[in-house]
Backbone bond lengths (Angstrom), bond angles and torsions (degrees), N, CA, C in turn:
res aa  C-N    CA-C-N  psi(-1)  N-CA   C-N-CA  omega(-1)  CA-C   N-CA-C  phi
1 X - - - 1.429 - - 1.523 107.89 -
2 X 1.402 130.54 127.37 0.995 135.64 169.95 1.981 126.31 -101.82
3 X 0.722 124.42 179.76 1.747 140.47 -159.67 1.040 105.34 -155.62
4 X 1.407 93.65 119.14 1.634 108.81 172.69 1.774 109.91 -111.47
5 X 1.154 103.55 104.75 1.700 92.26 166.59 1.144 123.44 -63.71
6 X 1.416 129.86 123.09 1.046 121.60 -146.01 2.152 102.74 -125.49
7 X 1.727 96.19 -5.22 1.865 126.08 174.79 1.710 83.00 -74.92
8 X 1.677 100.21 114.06 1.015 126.85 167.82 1.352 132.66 -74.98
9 X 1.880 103.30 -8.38 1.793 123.86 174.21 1.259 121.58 -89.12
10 X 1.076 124.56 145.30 1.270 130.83 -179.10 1.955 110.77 -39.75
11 X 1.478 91.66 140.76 2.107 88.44 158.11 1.224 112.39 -34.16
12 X 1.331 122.11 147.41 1.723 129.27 145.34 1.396 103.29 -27.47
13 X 1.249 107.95 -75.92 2.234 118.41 -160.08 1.683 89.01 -52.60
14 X 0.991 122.47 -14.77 1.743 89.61 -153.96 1.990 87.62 -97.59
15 X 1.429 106.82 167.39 1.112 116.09 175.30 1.628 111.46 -62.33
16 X 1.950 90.57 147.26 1.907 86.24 -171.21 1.292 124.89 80.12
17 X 1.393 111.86 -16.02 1.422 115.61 -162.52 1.354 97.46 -109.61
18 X 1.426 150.38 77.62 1.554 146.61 145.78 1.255 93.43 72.87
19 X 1.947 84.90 -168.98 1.560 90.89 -169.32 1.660 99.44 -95.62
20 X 1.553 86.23 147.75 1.672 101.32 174.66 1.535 112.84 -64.08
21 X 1.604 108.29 145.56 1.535 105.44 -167.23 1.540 111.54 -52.44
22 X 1.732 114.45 151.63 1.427 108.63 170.85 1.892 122.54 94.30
23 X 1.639 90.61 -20.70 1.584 112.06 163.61 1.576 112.66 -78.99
24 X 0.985 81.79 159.73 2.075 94.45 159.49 1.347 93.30 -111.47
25 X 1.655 93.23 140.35 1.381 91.89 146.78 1.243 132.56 -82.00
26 X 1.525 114.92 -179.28 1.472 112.05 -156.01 1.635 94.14 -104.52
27 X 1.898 108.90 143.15 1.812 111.52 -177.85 1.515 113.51 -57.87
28 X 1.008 99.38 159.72 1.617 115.14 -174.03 1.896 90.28 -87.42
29 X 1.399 99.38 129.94 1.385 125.87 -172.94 1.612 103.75 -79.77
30 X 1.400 118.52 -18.83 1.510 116.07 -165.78 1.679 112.97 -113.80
31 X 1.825 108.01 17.17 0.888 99.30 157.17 2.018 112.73 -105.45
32 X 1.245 125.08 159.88 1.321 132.08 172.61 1.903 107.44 -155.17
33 X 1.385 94.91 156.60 1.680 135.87 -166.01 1.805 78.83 -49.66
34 X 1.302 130.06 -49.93 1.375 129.35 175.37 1.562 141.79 -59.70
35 X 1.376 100.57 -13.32 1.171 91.15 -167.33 2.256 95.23 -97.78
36 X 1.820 99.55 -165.41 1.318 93.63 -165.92 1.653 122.04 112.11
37 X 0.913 103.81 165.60 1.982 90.33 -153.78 2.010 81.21 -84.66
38 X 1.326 74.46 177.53 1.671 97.62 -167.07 1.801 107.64 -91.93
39 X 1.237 108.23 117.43 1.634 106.26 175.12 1.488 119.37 -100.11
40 X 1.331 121.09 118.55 1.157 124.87 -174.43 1.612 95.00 -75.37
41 X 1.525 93.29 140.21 1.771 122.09 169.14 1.080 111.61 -78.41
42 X 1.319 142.01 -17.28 1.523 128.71 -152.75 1.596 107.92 -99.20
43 X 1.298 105.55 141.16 1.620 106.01 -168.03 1.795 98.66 -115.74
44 X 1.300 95.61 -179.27 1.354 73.34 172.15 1.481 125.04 100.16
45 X 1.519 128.23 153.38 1.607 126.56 171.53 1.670 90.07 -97.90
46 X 1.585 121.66 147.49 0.850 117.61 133.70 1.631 144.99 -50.83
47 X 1.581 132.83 157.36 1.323 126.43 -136.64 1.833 84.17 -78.44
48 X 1.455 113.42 -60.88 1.236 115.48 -171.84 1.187 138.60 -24.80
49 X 1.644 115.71 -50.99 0.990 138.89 -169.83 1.176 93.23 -88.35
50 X 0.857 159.18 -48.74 1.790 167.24 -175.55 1.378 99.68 -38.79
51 X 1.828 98.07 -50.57 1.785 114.97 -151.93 1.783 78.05 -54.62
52 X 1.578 96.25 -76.94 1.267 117.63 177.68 2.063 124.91 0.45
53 X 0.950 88.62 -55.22 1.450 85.82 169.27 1.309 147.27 -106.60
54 X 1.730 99.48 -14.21 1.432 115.15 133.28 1.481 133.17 -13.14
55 X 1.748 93.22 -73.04 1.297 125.50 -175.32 1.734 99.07 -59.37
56 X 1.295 130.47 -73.14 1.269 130.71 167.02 1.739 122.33 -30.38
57 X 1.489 102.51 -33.20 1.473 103.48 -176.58 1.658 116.67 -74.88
58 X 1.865 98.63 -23.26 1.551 118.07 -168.93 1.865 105.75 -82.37
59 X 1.307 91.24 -46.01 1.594 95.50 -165.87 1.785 91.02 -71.43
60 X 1.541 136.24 -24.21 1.441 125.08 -168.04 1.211 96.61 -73.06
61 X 1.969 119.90 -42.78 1.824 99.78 -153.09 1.213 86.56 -82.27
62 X 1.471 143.43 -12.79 1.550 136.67 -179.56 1.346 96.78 -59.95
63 X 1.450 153.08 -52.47 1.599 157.36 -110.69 1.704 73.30 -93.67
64 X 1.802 94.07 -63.87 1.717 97.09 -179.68 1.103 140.72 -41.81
65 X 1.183 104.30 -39.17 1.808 112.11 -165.71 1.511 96.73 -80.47
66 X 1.747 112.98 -38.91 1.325 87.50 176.68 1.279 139.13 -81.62
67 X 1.562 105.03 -19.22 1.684 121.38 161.44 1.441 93.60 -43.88
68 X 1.273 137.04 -102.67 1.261 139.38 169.72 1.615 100.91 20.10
69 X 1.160 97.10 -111.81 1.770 103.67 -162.42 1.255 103.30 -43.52
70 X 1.126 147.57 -15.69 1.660 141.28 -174.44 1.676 98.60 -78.77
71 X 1.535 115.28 -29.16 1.249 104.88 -179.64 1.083 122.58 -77.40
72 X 1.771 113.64 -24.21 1.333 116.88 -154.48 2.011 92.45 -82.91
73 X 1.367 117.85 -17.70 1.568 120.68 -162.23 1.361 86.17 -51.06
C-alpha cells in the first residue's frame, strides 16, 4: 500500500515550512480581550413604549368605568 502526500507545503523542518516538530506554535496576534460581538447594557423598557401602554391601559379601564355607571343609571 502506498501514500501519496498529497499537502502541497513544504515539511515542518524545512524553511517556511511551520513549526518544527516538538514546538508550539506561536499565538495569533489578532486575537484580543476586545474583540467579539457587541453587548448592549441597557436594561429595561424604553420610556416611550412604556408611556404607550400605560396610556392604552388608562383609556381601556376608563371605556369600563364608564360603561359601568351608564348601566347602573
Amino acid at each position: 500500500m502506498s501514500f501519496d502526500n498529497t499537502d502541497p507545503g513544504p515539511d515542518p523542518g524545512e524553511p517556511g515550512g511551520g513549526v518544527p516538530p516538538g514546538e508550539t506554535p506561536p499565538a495569533e496576534s489578532s486575537t484580543s480581550s476586545g474583540t467579539g460581538p457587541r453587548q448592549d447594557t441597557s436594561r429595561g423598557w424604553a420610556k416611550a413604549p412604556l408611556a404607550i401602554i400605560l396610556l392604552i391601559g388608562v383609556v381601556f379601564a376608563a371605556f369600563f368605568l364608564v360603561y359601568a355607571i351608564t348601566l347602573m343609571r
